[in-house]
ZASE-609332 format. One record per atom (N, C-alpha, C, O): residue number from 0; residue in three letters; atom name; x, y, z. Coordinates in Angstrom, 1 decimal. Layout:
<nodes>
NODE  pos  code  site    east   north      up
NODE  NUM   ALA    CA       X       Y       Z
...
</nodes>
This chain:
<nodes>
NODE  pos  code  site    east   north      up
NODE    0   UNK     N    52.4    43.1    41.8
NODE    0   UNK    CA    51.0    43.0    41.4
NODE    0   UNK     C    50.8    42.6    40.0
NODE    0   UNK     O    51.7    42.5    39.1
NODE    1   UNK     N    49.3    42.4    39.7
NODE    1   UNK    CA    49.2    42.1    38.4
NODE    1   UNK     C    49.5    43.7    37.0
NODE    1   UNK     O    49.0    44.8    37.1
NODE    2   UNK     N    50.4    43.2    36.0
NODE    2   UNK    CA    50.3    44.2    34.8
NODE    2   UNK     C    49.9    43.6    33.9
NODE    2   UNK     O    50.4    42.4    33.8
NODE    3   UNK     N    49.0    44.1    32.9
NODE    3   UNK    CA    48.6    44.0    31.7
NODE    3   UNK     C    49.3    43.9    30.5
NODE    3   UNK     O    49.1    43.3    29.5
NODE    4   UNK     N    50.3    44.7    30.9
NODE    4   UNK    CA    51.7    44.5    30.0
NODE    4   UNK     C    52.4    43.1    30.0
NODE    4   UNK     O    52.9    42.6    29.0
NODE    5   UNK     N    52.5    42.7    31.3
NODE    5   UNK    CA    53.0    41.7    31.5
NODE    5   UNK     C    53.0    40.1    31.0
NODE    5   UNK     O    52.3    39.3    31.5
NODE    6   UNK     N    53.9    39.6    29.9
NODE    6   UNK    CA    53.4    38.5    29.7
NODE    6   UNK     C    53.8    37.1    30.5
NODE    6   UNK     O    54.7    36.7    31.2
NODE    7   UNK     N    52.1    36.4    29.7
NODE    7   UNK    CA    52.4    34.7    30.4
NODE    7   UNK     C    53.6    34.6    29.5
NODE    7   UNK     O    53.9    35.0    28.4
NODE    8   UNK     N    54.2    33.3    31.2
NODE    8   UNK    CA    55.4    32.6    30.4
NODE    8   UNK     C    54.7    32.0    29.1
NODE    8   UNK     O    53.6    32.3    29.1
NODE    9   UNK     N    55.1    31.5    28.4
NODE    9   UNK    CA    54.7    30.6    27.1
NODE    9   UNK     C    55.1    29.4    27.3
NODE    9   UNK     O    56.3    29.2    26.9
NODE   10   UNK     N    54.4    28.1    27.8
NODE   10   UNK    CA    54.0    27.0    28.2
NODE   10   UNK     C    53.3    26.1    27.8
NODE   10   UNK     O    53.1    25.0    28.1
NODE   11   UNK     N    52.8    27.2    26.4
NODE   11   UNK    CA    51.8    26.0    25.2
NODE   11   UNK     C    50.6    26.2    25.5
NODE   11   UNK     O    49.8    25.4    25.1
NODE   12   UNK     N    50.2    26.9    26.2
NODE   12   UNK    CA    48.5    27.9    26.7
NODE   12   UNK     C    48.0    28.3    25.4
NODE   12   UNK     O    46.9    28.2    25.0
NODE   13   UNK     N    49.1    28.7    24.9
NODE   13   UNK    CA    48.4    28.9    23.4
NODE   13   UNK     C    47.9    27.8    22.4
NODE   13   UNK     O    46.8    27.8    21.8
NODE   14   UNK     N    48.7    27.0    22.4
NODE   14   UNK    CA    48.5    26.0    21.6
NODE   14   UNK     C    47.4    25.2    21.9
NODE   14   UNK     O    46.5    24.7    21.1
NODE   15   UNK     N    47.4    25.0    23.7
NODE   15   UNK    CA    46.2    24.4    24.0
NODE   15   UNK     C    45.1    24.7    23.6
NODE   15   UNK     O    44.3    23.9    23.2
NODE   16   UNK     N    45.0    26.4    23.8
NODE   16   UNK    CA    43.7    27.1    23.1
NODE   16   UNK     C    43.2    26.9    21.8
NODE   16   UNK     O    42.0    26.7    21.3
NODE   17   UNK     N    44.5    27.0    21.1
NODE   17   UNK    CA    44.3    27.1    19.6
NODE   17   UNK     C    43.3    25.4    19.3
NODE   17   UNK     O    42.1    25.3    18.9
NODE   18   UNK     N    44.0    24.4    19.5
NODE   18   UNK    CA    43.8    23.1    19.7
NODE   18   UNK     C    42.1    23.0    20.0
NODE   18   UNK     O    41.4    22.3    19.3
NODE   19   UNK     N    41.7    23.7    21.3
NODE   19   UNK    CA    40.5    23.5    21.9
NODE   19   UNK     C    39.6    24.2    20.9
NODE   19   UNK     O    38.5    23.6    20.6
NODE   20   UNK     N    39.9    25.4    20.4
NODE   20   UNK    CA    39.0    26.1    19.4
NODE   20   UNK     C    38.6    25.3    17.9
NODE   20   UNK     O    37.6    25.3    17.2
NODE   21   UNK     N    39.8    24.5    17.7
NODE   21   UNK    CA    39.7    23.9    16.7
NODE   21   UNK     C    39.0    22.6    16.7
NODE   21   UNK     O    38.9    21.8    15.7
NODE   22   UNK     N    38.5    22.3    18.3
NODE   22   UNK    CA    38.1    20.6    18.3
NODE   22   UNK     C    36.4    21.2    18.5
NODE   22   UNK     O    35.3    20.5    18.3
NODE   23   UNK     N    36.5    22.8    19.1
NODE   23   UNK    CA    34.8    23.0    19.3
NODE   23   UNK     C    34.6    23.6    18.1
NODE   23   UNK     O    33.4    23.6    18.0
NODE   24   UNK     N    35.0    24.0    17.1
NODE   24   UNK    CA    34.6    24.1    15.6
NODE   24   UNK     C    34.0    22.6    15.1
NODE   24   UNK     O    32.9    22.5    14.7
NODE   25   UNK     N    35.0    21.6    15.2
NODE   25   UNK    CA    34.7    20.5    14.8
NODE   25   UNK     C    33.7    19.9    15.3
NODE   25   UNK     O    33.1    19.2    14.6
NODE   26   UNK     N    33.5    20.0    16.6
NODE   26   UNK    CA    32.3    19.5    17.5
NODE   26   UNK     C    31.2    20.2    17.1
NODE   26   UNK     O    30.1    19.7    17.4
NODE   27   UNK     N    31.2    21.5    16.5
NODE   27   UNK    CA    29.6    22.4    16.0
NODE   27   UNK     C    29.7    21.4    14.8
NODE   27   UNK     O    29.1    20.3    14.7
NODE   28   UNK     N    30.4    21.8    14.1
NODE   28   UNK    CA    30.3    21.3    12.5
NODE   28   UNK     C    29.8    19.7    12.5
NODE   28   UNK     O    29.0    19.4    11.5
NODE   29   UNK     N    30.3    18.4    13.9
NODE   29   UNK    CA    29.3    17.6    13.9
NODE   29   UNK     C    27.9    17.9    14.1
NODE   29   UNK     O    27.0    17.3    13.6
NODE   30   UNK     N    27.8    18.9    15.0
NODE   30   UNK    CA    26.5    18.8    15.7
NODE   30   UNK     C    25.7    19.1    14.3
NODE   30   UNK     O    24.9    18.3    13.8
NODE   31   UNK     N    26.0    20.3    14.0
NODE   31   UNK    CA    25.6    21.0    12.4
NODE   31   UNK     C    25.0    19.6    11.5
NODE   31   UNK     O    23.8    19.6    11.2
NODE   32   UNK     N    25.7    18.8    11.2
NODE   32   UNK    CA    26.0    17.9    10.4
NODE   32   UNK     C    24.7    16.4    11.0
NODE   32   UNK     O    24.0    15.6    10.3
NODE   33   UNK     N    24.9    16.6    12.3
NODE   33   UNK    CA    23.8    15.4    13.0
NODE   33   UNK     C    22.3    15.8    13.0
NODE   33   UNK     O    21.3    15.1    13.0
NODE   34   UNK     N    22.3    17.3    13.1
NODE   34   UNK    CA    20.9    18.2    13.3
NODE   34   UNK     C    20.7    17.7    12.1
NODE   34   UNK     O    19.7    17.0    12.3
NODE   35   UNK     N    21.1    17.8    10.8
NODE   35   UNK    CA    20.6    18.2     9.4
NODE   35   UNK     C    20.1    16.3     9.2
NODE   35   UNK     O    19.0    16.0     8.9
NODE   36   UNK     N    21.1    15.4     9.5
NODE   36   UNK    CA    20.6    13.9     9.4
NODE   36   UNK     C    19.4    13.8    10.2
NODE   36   UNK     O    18.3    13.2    10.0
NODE   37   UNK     N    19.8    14.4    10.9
NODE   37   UNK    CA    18.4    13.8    11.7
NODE   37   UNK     C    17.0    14.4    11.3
NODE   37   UNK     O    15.9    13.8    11.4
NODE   38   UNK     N    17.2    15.8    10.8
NODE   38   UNK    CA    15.9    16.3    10.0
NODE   38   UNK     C    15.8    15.7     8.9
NODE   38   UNK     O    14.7    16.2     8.5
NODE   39   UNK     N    16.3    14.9     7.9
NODE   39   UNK    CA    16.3    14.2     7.1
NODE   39   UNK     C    15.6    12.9     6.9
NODE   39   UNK     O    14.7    12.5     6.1
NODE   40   UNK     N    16.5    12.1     8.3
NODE   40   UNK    CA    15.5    10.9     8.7
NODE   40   UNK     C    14.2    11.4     9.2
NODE   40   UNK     O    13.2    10.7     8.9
NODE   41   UNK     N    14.0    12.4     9.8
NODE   41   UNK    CA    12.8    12.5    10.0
NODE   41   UNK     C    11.8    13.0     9.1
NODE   41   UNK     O    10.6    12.8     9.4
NODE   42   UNK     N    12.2    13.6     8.1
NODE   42   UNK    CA    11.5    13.7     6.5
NODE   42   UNK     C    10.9    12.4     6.0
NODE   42   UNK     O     9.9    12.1     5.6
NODE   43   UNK     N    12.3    11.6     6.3
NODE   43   UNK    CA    11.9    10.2     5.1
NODE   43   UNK     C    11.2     9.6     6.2
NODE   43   UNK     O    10.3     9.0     5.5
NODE   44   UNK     N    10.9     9.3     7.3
NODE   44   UNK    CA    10.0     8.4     8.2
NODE   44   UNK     C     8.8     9.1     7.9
NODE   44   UNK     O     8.2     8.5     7.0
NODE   45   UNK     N     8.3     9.9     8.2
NODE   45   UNK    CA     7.4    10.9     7.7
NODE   45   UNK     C     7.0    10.6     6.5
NODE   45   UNK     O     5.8    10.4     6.5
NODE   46   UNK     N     7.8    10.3     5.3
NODE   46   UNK    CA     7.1    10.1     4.1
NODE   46   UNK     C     6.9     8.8     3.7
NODE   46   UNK     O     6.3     8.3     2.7
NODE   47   UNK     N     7.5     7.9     4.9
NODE   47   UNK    CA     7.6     6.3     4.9
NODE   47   UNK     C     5.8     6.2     5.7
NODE   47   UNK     O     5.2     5.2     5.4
NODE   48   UNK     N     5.3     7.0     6.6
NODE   48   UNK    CA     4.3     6.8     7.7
NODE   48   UNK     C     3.3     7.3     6.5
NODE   48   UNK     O     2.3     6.5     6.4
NODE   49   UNK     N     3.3     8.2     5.7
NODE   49   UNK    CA     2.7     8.8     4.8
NODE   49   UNK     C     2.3     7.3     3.6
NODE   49   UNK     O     1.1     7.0     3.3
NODE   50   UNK     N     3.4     6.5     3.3
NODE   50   UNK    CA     3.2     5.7     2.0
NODE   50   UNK     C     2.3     4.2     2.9
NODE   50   UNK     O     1.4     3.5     2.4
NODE   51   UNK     N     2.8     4.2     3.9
NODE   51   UNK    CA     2.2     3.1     4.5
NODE   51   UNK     C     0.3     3.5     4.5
NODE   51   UNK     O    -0.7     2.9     4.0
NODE   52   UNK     N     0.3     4.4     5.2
NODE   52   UNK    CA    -1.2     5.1     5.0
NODE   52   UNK     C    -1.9     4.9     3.6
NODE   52   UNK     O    -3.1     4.5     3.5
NODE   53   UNK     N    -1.0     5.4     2.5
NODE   53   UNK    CA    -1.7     5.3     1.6
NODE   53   UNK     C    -2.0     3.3     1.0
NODE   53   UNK     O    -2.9     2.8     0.3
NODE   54   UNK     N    -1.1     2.8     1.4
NODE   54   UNK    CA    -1.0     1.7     1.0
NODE   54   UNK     C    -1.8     0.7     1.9
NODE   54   UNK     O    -2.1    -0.4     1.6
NODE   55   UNK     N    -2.1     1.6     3.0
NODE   55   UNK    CA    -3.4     0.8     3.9
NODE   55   UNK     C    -4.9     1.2     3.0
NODE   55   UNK     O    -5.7     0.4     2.6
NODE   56   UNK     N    -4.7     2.5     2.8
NODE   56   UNK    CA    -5.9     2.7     2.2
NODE   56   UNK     C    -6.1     1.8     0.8
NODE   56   UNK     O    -7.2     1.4     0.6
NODE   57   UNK     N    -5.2     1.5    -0.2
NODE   57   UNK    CA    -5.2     1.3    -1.1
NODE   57   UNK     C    -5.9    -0.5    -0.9
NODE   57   UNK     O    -6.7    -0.9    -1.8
NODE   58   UNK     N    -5.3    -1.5     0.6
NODE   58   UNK    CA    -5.3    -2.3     0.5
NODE   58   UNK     C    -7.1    -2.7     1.0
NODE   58   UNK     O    -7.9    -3.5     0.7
NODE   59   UNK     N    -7.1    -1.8     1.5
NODE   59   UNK    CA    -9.0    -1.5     2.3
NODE   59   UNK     C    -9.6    -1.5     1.0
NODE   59   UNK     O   -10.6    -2.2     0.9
NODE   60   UNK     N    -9.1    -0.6    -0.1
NODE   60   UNK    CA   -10.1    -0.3    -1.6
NODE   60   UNK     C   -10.6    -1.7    -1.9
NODE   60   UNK     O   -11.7    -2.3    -1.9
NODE   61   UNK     N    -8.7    -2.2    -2.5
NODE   61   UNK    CA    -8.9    -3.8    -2.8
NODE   61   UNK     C    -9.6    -4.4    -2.4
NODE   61   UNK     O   -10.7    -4.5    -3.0
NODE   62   UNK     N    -9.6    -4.9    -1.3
NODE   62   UNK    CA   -10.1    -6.0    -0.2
NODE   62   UNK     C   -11.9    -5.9    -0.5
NODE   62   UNK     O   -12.6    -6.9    -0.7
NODE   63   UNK     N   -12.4    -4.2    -0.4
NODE   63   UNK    CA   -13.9    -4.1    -0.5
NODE   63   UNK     C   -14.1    -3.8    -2.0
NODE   63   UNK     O   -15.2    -3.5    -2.2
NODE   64   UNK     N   -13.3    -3.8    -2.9
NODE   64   UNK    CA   -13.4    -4.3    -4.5
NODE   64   UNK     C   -13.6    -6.1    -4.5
NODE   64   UNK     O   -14.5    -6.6    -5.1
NODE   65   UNK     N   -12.8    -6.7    -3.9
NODE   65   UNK    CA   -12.8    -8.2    -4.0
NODE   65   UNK     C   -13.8    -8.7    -3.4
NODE   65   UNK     O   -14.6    -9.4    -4.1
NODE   66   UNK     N   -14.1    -8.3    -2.2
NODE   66   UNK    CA   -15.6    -8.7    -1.7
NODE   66   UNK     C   -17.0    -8.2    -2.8
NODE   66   UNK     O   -18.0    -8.8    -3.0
NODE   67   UNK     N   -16.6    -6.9    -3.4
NODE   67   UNK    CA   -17.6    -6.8    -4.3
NODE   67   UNK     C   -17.6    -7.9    -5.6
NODE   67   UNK     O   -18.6    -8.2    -6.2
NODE   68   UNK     N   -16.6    -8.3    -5.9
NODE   68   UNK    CA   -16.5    -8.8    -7.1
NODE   68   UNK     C   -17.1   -10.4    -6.8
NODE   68   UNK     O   -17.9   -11.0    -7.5
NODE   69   UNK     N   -16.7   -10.9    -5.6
NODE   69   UNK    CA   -16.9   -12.2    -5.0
NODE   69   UNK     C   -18.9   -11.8    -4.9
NODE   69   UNK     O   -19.7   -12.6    -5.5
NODE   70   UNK     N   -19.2   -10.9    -4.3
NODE   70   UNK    CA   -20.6   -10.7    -4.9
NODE   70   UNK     C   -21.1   -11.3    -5.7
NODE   70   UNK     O   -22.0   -12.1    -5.7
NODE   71   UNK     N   -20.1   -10.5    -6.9
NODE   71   UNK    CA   -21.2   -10.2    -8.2
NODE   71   UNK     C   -20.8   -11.6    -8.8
NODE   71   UNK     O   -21.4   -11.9    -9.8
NODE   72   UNK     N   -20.1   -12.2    -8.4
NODE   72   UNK    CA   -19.9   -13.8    -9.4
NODE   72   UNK     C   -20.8   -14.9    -9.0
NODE   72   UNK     O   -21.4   -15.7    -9.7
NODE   73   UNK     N   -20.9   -14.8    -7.3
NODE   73   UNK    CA   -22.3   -15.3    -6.0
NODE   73   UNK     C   -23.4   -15.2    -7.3
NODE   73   UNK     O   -23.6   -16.1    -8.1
NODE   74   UNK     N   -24.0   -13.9    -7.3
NODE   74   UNK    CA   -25.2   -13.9    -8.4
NODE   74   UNK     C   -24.9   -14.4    -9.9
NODE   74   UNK     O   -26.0   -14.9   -10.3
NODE   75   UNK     N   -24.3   -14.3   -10.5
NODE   75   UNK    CA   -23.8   -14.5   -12.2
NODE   75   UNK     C   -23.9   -16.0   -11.8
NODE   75   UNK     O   -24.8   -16.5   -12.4
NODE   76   UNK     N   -23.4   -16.7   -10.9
NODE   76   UNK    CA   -23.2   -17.9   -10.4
NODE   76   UNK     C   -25.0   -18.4   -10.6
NODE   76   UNK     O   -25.5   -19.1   -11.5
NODE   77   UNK     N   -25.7   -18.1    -9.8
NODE   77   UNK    CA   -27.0   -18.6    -9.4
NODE   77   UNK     C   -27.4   -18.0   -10.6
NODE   77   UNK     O   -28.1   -18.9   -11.2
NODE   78   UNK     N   -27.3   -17.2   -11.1
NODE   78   UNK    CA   -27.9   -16.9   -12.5
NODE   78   UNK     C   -27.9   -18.0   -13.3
NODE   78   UNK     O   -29.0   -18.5   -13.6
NODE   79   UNK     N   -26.8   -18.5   -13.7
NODE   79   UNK    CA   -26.1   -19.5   -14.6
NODE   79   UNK     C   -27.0   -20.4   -13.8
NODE   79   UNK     O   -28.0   -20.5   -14.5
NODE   80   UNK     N   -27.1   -21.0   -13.1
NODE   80   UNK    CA   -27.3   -22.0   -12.2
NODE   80   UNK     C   -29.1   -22.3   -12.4
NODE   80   UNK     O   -29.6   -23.4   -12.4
NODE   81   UNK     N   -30.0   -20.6   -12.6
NODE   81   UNK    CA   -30.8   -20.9   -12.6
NODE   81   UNK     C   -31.7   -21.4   -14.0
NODE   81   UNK     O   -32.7   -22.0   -14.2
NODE   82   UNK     N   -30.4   -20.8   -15.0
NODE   82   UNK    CA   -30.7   -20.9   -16.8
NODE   82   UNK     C   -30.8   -22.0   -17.2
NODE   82   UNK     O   -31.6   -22.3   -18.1
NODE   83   UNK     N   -29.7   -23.1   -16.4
NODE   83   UNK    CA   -29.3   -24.1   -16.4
NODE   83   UNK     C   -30.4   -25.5   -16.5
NODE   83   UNK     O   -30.6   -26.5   -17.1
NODE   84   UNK     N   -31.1   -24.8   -15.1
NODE   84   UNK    CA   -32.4   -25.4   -15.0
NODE   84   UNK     C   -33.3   -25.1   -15.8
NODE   84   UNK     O   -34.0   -25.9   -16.4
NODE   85   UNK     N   -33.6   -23.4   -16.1
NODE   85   UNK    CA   -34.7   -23.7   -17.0
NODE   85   UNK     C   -34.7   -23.9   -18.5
NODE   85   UNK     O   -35.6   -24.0   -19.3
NODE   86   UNK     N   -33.5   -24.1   -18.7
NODE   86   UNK    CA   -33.1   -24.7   -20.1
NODE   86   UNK     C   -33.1   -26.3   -20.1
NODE   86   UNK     O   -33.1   -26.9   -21.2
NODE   87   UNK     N   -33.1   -27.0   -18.8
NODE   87   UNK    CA   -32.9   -28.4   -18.8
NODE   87   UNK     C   -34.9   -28.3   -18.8
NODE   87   UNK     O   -35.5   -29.2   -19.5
NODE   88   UNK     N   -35.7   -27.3   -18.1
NODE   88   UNK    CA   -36.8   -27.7   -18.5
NODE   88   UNK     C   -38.0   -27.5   -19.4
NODE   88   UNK     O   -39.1   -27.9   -19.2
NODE   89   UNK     N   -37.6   -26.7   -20.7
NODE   89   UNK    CA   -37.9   -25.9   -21.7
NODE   89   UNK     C   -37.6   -27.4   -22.6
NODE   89   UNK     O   -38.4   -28.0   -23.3
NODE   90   UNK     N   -36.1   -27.9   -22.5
NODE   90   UNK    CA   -35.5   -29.2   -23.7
NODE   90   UNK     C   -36.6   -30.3   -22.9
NODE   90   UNK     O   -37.1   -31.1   -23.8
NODE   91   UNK     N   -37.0   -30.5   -21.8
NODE   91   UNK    CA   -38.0   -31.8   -21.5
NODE   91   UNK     C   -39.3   -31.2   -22.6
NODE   91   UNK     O   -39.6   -31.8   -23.7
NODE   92   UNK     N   -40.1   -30.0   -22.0
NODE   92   UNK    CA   -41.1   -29.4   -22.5
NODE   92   UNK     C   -41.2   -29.9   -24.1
NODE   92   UNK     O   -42.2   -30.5   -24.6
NODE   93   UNK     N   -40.0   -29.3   -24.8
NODE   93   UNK    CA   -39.9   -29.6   -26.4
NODE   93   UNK     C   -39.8   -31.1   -26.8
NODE   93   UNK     O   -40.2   -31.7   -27.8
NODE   94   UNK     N   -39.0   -31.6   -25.7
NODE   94   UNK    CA   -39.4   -33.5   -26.2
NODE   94   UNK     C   -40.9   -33.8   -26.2
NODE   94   UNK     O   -41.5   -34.4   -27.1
NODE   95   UNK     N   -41.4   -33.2   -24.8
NODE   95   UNK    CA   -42.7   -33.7   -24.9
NODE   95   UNK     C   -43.7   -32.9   -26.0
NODE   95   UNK     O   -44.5   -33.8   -26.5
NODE   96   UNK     N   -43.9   -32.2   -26.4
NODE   96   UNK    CA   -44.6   -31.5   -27.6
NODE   96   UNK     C   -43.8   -32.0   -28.9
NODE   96   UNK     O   -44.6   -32.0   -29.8
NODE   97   UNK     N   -42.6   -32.5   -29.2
NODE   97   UNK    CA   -42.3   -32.8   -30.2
NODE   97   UNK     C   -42.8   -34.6   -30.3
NODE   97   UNK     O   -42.7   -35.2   -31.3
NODE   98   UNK     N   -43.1   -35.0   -29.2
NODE   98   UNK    CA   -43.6   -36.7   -29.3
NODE   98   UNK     C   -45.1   -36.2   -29.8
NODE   98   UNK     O   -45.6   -36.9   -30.7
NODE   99   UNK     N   -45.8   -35.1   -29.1
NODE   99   UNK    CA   -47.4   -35.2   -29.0
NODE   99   UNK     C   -47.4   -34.6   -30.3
NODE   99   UNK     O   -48.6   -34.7   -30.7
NODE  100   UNK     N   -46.6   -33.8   -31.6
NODE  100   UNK    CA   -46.6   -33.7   -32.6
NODE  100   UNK     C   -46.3   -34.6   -33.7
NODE  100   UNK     O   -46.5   -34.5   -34.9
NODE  101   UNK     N   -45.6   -35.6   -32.9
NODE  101   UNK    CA   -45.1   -37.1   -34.1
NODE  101   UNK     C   -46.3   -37.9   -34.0
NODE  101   UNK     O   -46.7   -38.7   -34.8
NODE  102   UNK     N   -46.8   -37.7   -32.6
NODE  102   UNK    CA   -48.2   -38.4   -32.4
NODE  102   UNK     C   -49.0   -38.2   -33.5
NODE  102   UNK     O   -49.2   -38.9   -34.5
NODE  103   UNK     N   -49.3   -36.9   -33.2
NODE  103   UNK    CA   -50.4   -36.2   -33.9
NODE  103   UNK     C   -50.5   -36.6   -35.4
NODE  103   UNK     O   -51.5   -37.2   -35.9
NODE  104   UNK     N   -49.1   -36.1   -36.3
NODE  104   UNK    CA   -48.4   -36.1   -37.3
NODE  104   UNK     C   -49.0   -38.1   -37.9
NODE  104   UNK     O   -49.6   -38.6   -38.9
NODE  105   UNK     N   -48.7   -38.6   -37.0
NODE  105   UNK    CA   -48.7   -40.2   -37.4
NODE  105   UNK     C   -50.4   -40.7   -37.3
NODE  105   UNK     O   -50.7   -41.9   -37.7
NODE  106   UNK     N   -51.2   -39.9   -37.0
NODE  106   UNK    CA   -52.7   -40.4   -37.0
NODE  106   UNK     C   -53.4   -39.5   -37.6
NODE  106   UNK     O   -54.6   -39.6   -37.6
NODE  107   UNK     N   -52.7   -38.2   -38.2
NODE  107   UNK    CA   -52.8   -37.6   -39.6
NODE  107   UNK     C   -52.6   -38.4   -41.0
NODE  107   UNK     O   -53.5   -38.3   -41.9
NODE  108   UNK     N   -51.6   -39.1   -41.0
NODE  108   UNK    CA   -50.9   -40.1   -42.0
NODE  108   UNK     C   -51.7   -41.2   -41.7
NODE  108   UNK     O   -51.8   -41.8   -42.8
NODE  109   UNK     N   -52.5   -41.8   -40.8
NODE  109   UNK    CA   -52.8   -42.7   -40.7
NODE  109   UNK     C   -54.4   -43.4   -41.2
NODE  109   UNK     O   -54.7   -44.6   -41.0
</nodes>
């Protein structure tokens, strides 16, 4: 029958064991080691989904700064545009008052 005293022949059962203990050590210590990368990458995707957001937002500010600026140049534009004219008709005005005063001026002298 079986005794407890009794030993296994020695056939390298040990060694096997020892061997297997030492390869599932190694197999935690990857797992250990792949858990911790992968909470990592998933930190940095996270703070990559984070920078993209802000840089959408950032590009949205721009975009409705540029449309405002494109605005304000539309009017400064027509502004200019409208000065343009009334300065081309202010310099007619003063030719013609400055002839009706050489007029004038010449049948004063005259």
């Amino acid at each position: 029958g079986f005794s407890p005293t009794r030993q296994c022949p020695k056939d390298g059962r040990d060694e096997k064991i020892q061997l297997m203990r030492d390869e599932m050590r190694t197999l935690t210590g990857l797992l250990e080691k792949t858990r911790a990368e992968k909470d990592d990458l998933a930190n940095r995707a996270t703070g990559l989904f984070e920078a993209i957001e802000r840089l959408g937002k950032q590009k949205t500010d721009c975009e409705r700064d540029a449309a405002e600026a494109k605005s304000q140049l539309s009017l400064a534009t027509t502004r200019i545009e409208d000065s343009v004219i009334e300065i081309d008709c202010l310099r007619k005005e003063l030719a013609e008052r400055t002839l009706h005063l050489e007029d004038a001026l010449s049948k004063i002298r005259a």
